[in-house]
C-alpha positions as CSV (number, residue, x, y, z in Angstrom):
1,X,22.0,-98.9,-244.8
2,X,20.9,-95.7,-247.0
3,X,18.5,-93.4,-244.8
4,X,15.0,-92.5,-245.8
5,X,14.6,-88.6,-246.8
6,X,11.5,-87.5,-246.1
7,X,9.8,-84.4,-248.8
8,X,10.1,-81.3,-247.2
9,X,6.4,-80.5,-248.2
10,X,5.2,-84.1,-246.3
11,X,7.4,-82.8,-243.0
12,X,5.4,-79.8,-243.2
13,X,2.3,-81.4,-243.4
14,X,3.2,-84.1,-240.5
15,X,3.9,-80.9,-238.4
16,X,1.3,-78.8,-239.3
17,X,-1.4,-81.9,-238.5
18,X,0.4,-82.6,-235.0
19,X,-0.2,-78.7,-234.0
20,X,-3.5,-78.9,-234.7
21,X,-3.8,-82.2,-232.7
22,X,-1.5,-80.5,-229.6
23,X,-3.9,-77.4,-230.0
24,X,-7.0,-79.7,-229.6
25,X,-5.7,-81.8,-226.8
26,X,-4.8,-78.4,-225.1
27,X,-8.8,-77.3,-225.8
28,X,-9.5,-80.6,-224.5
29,X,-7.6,-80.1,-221.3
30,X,-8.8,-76.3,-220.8
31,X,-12.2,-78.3,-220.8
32,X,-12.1,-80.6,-218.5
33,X,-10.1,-78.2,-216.0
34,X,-13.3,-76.0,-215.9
35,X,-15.7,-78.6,-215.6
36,X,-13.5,-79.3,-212.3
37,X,-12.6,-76.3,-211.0
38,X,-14.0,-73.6,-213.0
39,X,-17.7,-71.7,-212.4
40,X,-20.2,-73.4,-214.1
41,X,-22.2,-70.0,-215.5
42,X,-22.3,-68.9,-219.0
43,X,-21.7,-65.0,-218.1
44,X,-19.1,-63.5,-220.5
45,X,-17.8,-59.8,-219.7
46,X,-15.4,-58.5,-222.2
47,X,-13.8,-55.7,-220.0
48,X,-11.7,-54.3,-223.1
49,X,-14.2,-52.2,-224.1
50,X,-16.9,-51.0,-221.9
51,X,-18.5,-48.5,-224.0
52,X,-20.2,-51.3,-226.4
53,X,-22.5,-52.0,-223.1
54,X,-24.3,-48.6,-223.8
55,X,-26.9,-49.7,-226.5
56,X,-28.8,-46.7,-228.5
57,X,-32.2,-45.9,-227.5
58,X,-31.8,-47.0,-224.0
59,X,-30.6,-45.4,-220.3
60,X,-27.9,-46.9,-219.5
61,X,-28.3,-49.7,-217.5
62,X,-26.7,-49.8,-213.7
63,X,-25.1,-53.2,-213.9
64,X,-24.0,-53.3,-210.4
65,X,-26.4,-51.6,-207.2
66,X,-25.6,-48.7,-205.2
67,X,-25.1,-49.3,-201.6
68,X,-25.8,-46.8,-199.2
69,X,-23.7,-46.3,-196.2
70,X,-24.1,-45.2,-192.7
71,X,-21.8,-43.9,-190.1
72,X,-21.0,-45.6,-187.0
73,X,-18.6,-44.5,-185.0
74,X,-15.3,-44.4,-186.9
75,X,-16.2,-46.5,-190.1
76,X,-18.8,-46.8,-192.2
77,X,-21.4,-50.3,-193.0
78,X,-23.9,-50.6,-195.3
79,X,-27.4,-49.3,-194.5
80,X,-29.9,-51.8,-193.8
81,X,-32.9,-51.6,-196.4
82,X,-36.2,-52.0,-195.0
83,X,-37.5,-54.3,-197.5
84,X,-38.6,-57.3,-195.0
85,X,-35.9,-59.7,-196.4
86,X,-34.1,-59.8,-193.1
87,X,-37.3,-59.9,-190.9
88,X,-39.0,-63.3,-188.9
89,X,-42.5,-63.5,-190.1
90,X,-44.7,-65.5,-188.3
91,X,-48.5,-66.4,-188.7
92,X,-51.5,-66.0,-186.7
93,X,-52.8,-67.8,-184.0
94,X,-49.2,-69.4,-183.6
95,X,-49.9,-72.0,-180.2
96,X,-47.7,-70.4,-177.7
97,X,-46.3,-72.6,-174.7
98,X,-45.7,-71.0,-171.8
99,X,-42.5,-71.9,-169.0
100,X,-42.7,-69.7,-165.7
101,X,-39.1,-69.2,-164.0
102,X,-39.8,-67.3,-161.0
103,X,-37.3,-66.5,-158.1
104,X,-36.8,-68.0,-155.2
105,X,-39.7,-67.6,-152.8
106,X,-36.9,-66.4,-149.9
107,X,-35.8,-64.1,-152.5
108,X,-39.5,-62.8,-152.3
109,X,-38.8,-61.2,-148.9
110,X,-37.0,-57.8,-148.5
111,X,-34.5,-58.7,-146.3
112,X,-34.1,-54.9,-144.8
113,X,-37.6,-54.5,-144.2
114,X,-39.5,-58.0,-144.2
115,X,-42.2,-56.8,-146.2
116,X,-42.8,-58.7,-149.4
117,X,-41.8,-58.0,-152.9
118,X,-44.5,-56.0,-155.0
119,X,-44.9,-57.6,-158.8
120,X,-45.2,-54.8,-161.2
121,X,-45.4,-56.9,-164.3
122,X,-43.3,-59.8,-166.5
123,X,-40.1,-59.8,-168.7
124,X,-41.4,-61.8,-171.5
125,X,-38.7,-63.7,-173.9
126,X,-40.4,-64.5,-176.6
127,X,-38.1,-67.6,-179.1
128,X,-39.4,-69.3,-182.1
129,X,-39.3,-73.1,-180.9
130,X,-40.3,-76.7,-182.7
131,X,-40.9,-80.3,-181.9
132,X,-41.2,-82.7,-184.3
133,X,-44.7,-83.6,-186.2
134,X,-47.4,-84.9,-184.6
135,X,-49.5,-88.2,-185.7
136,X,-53.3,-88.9,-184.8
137,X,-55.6,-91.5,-185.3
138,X,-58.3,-90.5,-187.1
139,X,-61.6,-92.1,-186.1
140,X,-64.7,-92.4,-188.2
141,X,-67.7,-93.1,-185.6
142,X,-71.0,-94.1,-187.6
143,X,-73.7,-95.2,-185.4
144,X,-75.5,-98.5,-186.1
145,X,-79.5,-98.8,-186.4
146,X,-81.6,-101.6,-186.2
147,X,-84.0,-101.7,-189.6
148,X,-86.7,-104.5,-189.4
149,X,-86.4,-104.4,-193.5
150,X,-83.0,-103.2,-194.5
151,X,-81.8,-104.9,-191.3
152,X,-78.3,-102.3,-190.2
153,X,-78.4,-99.0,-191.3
154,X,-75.4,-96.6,-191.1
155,X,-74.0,-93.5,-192.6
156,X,-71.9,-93.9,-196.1
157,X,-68.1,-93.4,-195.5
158,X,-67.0,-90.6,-197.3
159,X,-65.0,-90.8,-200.6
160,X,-61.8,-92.1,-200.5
161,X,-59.0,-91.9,-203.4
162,X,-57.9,-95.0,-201.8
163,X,-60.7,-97.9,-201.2
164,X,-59.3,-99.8,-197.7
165,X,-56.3,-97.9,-197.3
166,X,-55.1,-97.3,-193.7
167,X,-53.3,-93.9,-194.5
168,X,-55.5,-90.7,-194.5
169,X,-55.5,-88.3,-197.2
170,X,-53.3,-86.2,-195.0
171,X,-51.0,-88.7,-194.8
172,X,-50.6,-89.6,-197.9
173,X,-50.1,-85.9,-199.3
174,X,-47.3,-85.2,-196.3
175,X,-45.5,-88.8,-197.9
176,X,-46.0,-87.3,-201.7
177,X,-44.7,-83.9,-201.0
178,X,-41.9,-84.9,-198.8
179,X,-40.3,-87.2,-201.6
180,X,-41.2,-85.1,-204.4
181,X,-40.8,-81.7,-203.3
182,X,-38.4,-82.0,-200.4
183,X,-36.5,-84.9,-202.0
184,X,-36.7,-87.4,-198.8
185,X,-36.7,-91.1,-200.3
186,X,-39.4,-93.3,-198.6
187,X,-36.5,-95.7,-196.8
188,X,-35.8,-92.1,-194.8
189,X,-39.3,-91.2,-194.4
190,X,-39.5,-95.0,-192.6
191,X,-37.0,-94.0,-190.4
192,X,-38.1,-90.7,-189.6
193,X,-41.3,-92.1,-188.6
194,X,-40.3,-95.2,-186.6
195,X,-38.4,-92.6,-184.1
196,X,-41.9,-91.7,-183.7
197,X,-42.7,-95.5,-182.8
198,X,-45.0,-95.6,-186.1
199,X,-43.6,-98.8,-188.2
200,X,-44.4,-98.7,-191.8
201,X,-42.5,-100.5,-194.1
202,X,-41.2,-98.7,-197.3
203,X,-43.1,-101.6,-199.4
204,X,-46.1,-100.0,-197.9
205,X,-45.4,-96.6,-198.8
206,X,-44.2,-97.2,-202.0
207,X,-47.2,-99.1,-202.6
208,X,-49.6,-95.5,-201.6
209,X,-47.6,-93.4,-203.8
210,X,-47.9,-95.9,-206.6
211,X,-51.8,-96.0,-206.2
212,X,-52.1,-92.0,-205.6
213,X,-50.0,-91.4,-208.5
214,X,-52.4,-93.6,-211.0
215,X,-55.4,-92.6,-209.0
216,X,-54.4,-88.6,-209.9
217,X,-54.0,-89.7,-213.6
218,X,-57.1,-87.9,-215.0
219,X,-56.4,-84.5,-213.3
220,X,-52.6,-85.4,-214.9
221,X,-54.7,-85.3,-218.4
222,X,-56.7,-82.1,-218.2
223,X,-53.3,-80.3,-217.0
224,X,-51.6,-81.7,-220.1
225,X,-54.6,-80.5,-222.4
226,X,-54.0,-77.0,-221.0
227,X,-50.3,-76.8,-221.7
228,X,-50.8,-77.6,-225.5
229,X,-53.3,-75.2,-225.9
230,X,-51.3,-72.3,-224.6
231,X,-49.7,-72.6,-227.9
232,X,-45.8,-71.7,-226.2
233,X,-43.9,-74.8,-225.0
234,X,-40.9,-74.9,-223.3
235,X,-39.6,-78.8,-223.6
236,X,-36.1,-80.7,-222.5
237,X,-35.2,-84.1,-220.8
238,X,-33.1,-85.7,-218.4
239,X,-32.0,-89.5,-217.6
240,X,-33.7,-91.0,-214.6
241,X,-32.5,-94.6,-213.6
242,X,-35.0,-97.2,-213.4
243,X,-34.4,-100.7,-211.7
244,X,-34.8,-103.9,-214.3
245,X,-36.4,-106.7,-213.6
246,X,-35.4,-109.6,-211.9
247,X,-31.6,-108.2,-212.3
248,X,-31.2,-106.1,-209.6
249,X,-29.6,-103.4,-211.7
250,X,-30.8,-100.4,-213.2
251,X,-30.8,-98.7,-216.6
252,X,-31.1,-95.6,-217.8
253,X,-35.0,-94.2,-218.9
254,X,-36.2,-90.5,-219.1
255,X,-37.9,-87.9,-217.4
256,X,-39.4,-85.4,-220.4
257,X,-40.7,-82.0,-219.1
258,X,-42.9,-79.9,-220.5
259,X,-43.4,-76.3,-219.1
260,X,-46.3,-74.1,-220.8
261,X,-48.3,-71.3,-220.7
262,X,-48.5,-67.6,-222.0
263,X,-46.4,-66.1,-218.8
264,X,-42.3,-64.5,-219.0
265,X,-41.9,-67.8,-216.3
266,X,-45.3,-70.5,-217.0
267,X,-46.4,-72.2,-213.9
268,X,-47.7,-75.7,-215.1
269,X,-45.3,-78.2,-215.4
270,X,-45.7,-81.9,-216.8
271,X,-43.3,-84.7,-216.2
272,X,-43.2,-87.0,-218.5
273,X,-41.6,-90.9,-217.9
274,X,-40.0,-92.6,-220.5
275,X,-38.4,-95.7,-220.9
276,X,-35.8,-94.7,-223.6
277,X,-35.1,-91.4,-225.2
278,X,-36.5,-92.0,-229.0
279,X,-37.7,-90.0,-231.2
280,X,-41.4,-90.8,-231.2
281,X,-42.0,-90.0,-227.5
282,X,-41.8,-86.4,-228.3
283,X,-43.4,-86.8,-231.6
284,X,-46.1,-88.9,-229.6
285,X,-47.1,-86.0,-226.7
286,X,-46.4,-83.4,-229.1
287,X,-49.2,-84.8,-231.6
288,X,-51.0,-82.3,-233.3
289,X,-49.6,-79.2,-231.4
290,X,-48.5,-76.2,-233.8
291,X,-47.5,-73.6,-231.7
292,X,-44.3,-72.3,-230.6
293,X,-41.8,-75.0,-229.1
294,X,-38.6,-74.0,-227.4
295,X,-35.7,-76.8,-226.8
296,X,-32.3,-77.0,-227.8
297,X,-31.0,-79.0,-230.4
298,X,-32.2,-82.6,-229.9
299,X,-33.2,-84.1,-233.2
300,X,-36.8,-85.2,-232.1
301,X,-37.3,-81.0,-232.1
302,X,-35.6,-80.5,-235.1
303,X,-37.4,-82.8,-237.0
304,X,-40.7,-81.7,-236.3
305,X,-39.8,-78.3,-237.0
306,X,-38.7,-79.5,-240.7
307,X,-41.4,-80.8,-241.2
308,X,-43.6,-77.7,-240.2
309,X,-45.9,-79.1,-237.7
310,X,-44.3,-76.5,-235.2
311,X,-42.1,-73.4,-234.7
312,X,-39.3,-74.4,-233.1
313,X,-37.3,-71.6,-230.9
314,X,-33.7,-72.7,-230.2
315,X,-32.0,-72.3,-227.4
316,X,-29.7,-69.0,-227.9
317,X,-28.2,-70.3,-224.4
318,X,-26.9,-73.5,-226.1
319,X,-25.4,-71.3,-228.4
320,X,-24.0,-69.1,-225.7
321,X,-22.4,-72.3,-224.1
322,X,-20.8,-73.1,-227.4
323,X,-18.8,-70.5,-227.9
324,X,-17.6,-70.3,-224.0
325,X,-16.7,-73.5,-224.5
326,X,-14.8,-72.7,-227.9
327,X,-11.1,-71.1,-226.4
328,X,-8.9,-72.1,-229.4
329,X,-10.7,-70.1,-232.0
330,X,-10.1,-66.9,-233.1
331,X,-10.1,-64.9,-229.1
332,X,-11.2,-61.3,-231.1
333,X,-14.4,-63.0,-233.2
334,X,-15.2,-65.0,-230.3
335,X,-15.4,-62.2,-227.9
336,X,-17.3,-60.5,-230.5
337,X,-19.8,-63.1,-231.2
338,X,-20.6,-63.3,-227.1
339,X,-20.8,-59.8,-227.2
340,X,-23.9,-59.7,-229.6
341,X,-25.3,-62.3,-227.7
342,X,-24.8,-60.7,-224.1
343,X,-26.6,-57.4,-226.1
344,X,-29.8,-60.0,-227.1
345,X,-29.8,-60.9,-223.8
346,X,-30.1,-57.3,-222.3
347,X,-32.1,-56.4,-224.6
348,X,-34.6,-59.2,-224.0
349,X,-34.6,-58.6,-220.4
350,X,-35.9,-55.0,-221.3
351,X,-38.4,-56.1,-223.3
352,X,-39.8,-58.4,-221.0
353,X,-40.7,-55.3,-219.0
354,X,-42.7,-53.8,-221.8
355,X,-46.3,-54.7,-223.4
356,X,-47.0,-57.6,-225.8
357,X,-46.7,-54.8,-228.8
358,X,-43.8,-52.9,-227.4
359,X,-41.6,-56.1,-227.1
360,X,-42.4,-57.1,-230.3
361,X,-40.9,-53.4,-232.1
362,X,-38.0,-53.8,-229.7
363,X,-36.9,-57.7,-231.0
364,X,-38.2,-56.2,-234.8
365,X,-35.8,-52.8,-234.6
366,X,-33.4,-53.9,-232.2
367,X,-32.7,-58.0,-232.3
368,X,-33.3,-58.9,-235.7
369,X,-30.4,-56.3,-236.9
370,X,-28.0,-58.0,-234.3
371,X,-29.3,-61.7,-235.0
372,X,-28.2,-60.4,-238.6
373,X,-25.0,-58.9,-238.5
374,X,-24.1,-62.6,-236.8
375,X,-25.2,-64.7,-239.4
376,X,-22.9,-62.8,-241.6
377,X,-20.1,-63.0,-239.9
378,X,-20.2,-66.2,-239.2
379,X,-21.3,-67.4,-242.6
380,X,-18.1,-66.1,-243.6
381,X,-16.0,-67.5,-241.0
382,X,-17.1,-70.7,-241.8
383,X,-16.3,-70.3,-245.5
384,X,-13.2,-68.1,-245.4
385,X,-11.6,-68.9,-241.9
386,X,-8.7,-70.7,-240.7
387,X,-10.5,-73.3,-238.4
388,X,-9.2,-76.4,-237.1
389,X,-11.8,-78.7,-238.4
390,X,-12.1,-80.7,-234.6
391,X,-11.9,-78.0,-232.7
392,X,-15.0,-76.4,-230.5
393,X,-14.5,-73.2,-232.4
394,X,-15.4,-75.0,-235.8
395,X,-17.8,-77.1,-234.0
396,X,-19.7,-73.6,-232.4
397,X,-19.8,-72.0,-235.5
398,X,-21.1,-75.4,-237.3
399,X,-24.0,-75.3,-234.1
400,X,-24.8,-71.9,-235.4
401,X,-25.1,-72.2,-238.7
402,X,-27.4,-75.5,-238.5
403,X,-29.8,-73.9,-236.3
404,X,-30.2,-70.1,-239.1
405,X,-33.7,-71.1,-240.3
406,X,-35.4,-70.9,-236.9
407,X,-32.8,-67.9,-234.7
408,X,-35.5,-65.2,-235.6
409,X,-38.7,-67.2,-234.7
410,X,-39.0,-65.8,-231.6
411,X,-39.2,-62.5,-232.2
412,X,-42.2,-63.3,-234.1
413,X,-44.6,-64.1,-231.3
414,X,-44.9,-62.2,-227.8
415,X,-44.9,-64.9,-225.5
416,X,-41.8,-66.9,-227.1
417,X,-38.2,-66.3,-225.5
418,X,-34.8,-66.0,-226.4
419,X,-34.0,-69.2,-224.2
420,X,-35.1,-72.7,-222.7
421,X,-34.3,-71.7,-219.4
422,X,-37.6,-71.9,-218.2
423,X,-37.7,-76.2,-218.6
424,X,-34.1,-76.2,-217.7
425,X,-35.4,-75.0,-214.4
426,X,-38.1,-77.2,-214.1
427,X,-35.6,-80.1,-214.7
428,X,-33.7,-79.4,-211.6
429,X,-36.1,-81.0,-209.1
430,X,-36.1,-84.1,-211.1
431,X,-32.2,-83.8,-210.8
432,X,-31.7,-83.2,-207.2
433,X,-34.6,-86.1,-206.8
434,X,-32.2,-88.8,-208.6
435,X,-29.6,-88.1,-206.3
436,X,-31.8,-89.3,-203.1
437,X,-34.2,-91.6,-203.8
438,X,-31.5,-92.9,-207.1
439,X,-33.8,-94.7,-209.2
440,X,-37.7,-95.8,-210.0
441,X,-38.9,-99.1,-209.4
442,X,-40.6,-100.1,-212.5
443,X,-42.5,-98.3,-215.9
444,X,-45.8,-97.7,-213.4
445,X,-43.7,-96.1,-210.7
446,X,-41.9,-94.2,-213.4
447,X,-45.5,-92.9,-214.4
448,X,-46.9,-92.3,-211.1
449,X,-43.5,-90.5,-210.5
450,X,-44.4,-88.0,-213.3
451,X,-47.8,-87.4,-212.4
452,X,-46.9,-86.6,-208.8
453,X,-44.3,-84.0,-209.8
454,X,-46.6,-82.8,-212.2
455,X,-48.8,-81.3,-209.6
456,X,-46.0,-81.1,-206.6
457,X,-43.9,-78.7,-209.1
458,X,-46.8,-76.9,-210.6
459,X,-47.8,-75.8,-207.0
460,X,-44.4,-74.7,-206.3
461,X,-44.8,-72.4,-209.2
462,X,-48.1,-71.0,-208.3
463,X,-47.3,-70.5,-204.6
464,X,-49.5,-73.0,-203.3
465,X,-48.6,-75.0,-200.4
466,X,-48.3,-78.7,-202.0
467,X,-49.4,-80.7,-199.2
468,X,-52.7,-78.9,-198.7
469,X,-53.7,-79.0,-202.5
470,X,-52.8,-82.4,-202.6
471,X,-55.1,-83.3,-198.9
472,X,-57.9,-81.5,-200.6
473,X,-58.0,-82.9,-204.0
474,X,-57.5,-86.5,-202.7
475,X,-60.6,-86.2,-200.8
476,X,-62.6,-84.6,-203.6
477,X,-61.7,-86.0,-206.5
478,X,-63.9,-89.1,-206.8
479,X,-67.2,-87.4,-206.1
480,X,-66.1,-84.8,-208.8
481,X,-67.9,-84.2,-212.2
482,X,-65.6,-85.7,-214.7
483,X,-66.1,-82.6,-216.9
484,X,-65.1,-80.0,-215.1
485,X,-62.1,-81.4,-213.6
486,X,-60.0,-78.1,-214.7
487,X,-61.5,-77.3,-211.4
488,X,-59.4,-78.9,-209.1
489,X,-55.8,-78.0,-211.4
490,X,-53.2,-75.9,-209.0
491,X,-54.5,-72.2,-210.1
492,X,-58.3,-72.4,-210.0
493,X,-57.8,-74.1,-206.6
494,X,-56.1,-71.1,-205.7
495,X,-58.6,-68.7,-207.4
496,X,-61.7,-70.9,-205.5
497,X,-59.8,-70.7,-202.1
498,X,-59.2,-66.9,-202.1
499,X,-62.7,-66.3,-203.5
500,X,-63.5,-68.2,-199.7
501,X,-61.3,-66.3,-197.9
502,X,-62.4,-62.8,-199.1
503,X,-64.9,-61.2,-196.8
504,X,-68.5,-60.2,-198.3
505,X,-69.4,-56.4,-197.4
């Protein structure tokens, strides 16, 4: 049997193709092992050269603190700052139980002399203490008067979010915030109260939150009409499970978020539910907006930024990620590239502590020139570069290049940033969330969902204690003027309640 010779230049070929497969698998590998094992953060620090930190026109920036140290008998520890952060603060009028351990009343005789003991005073130990919440009953007691007309006359109840509902307002806002703020599902919340010997089924709760939620839709509405007109959106999504009926199993809808305002960190957030992830929700909520718009790279963005209805801000994180991600490249161009980045970055972060005018001149004279020396360079890696055409370094510098019409857009407008961070963030309640209470019922409790952790998460922001906003706009709300509803949103209830507390000279 003659054997097969195969062409020289078809071996070399055969072998050159299985490198660049064993290099990818490798890539592959490297991956994964991070995802398991490695950190998770994006932070790149190229200690080769140290000097490229020092940017021109700027002090040099102390990357690490300085401690101060104190001597204590033969070694040193670090010196204690007097900044409050390791001090107990505790509010006024604090109820205060006293317990009285007194000596024995034999013990209250001198035994030398007979006489008594003289008390000069008491050693007090003072220890923050708790027991676990209390519940009332909450009576409404409206006298009854005989009418020889009208026949019983009595005072009006007052308004109630919920008509015939057996659950207070504060009730119902301790239930809301403890699921969507502290993450407790309602089966927990059951069981936490039923130690207290108060049964209520989790049907039963579910059922309030599902009525609160619909019941807060208007203020839900106005919130959303002041996060377009801020004109600088911050938008991303994440899958949120939601139970199908009659099967007993769950697929997979989504939890949009919009974050917006003109702040470096905008407190209103609005939580959007979705039963898919298709184009035309975005397009639907973002209808007729034409201001700024930060995401990364989802096509629903993308394709409204095309078609100039918006300016769209990518995500130079994304882009970060990319290339961290990208270890079979070329190491020397892919240090290089995270270098410029890590300088956009540091330069962002001192422009954020400038005026409107003076961060603009700093992303004009100092950005942009970065933002352009990359383009290049990457333009002609792409064209002129030995890439491995699956590789993450190919696939990085593809991300790049797609996104080159829109990388400058934020240094265009004040307000915009250099990231998406600030909806990333808002996304992680919504994360943690899934992980307790695992899914939504149905599309309405998928709504009410949203609209709860619109306002929960937008109080969190503003520093306002949830529960309390939530008490007091549940018993206002339906006596309200429809029209001035902006009224009872997270930051002028904030505004109106220190306007109360200041004292008139």
């Amino acid at each position: 049997m003659k054997a097969t010779t195969i062409p020289l230049q078809q071996h070399e070929r055969e072998v050159s193709s299985l490198k660049e497969e064993i290099t990818f698998l490798k890539e592959q590998i490297e991956w994964f092992k991070r995802q398991v094992f490695g950190q998770k953060t994006d932070k790149f620090v190229d200690l080769k050269n140290e000097q490229q930190l020092q940017l021109e026109g700027f002090d040099k920036l102390v990357l690490t603190p300085v401690e101060e140290k104190q001597a204590v008998g033969a070694h040193e520890r670090k010196k204690r700052r007097p900044n409050g952060q390791d001090k107990i603060t505790l509010p006024a009028g604090l109820p205060i139980e006293r317990k009285f351990i007194d000596i024995p009343e034999a013990s209250k005789i001198c035994p030398e002399t007979g006489e008594p003991l003289v008390k000069i005073g008491e050693e007090i130990t003072s220890k923050l203490a708790h027991k676990p919440g209390s519940y009332f009953i909450k009576q409404i007691v409206r006298p009854k008067y005989a009418h020889r007309e009208d026949g019983v006359v009595t005072a009006e109840l007052p308004e109630s979010l919920l008509k015939r509902c057996s659950a207070d307002e504060s009730l119902l806002a301790d239930i809301i915030v403890k699921k969507f703020c502290d993450h407790l599902p309602l089966y927990r919340q059951s069981e936490m109260m039923a130690r207290e010997g108060i049964k209520i089924s989790r049907q039963i709760l579910s059922e309030w939150v599902l009525r609160v939620g619909i019941a807060l839709k208007p203020l839900y509405k106005v919130m959303l009409e002041q996060i377009l007109q801020s004109n600088n959106l911050f938008y991303d999504e994440t899958p949120i499970d939601m139970l199908s009926p009659g099967k007993g199993k769950t697929h997979q809808a989504y939890m949009w978020v919009l974050v917006g305002g003109k702040a470096a960190d905008p407190p209103y957030r609005i939580y959007d539910f979705c039963t898919n992830r298709c184009h035309y929700n975005a397009a639907e909520l973002l209808k007729g907006y034409h201001g700024v718009l930060h995401s990364d790279k989802y096509g629903a963005y993308e394709s409204l930024a095309n078609k100039k209805q918006l300016i769209w801000c990518p995500c130079w994180s994304h882009i970060r990620r990319k290339f961290i991600e990208a270890e079979s490249g070329d190491p020397s161009f892919r240090a290089w590239v995270l270098r410029q980045i890590r300088y956009l970055f540091m330069l962002e972060k001192i422009a954020w502590t400038r005026s409107e005018e003076e961060r603009l001149r700093i992303r004009q004279e100092k950005e942009i020139p970065i933002i352009d020396r990359l383009i290049k360079a990457i333009k002609d890696k792409m064209v002129n570069g030995k890439i491995l055409p699956k590789s993450k370094f190919k696939e990085a510098l593809g991300y790049f290049c797609s996104l080159i019409p829109h990388l400058k857009n934020y240094t265009e407008h004040a307000w915009a940033r250099l990231d998406n961070n600030v909806a990333e963030r808002a996304v992680r309640p919504v994360a943690i969330g899934r992980k307790n209470w695992l899914f939504v019922g149905n599309e309405d409790g998928g709504e009410a969902a949203g609209i709860l952790l619109s306002l929960v998460q937008s109080c969190r922001a503003i520093g306002v204690n949830p529960r309390e906003y939530l008490e007091d706009v549940m018993r206002r709300l339906m006596a309200h003027s429809a029209q001035k509803l902006q009224e009872l949103l997270p930051d002028q209830w904030l505004k109106e309640r220190q306007k109360e507390s200041t004292p008139i000279i």
